[in-house]
N, C-alpha and C positions, 0 to 999 in steps of 0.2 A: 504494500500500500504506500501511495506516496507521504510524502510528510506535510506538505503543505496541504491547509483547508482548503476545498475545491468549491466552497457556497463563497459566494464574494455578497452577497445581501440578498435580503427578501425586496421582491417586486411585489409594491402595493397599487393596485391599480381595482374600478369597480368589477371588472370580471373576479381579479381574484382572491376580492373579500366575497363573495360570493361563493367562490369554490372551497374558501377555508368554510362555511358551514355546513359543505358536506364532507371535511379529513382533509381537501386537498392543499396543499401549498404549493407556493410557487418562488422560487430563487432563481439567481441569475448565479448562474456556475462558472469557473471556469474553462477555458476553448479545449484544451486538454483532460476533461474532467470527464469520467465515464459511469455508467448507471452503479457499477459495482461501487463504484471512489464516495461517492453523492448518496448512498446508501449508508455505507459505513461513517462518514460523516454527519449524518441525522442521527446515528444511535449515541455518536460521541458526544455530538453538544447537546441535543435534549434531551436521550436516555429513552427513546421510543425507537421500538421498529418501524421501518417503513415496509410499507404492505407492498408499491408497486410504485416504479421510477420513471417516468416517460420525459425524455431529454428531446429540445427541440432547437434548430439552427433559426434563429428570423434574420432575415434579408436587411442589408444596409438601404437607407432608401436617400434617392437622390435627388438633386434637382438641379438642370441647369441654366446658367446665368448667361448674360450676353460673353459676346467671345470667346464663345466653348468651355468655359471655366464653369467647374462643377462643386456645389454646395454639397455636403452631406448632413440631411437634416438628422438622421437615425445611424448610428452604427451597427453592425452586426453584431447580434450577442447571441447566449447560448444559455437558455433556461429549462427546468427542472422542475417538473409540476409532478410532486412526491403523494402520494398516499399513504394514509400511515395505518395501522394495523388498529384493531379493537374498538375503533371509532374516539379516540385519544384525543386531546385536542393541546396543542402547544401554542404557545408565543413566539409568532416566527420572530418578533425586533429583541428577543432577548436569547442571550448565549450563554447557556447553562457552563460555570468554568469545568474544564476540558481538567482532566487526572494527568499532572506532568511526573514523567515517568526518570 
C-alpha cells in the first residue's frame, strides 16, 4: 500500500449531500489512487468499511478566447463516490487521527 493519503478532500456539492443520505460519499482522490488505495484509506481515517468504491475520471473543460488562446475553466480530477457498509454514517470534513506506527 502506498504511504501517502490518496483522498485529497471531500466534494461538497447539492448532488452529493444528497447521496451522503443514502451511505454514499464522495472525494476527490488522487490521479494515481486506485479503488483498493481509496478503500483502505476510509477504514484508516474513519474506522468504517466501505461496502463499494466507484472511481470516476471528469473531463477538463474548456473555452476558447480570441487568438486561439484557450481558458481552462474546470481541471481534470479524479473522484471516488465510496459506499460504506451497515448503513454507517460519517463526517466526510472531519479526519478521524490516523495510529502513527
Amino acid at each position: 500500500m502506498k504511504s501517502i493519503n490518496p483522498i485529497i478532500r471531500t466534494l461538497m456539492t447539492e448532488k452529493a449531500s444528497q447521496q451522503q443520505a443514502k451511505g454514499q460519499y464522495i472525494f476527490q482522490v488522487s490521479k494515481d489512487a486506485t479503488k483498493i488505495d481509496v478503500k483502505n484509506a476510509i477504514r484508516e481515517i474513519y474506522g468504517v468499511e466501505a461496502d463499494k468504491v466507484r472511481i470516476m475520471i471528469t473531463p477538463k473543460k474548456e473555452r476558447l478566447l480570441a487568438r486561439g488562446r484557450v481558458w481552462t475553466k474546470r481541471p481534470v480530477i479524479k473522484k471516488a463516490l465510496v459506499s460504506i457498509k451497515d448503513k454507517k454514517t460519517i463526517d466526510p470534513n472531519k479526519i478521524k487521527e490516523s495510529k502513527k506506527k
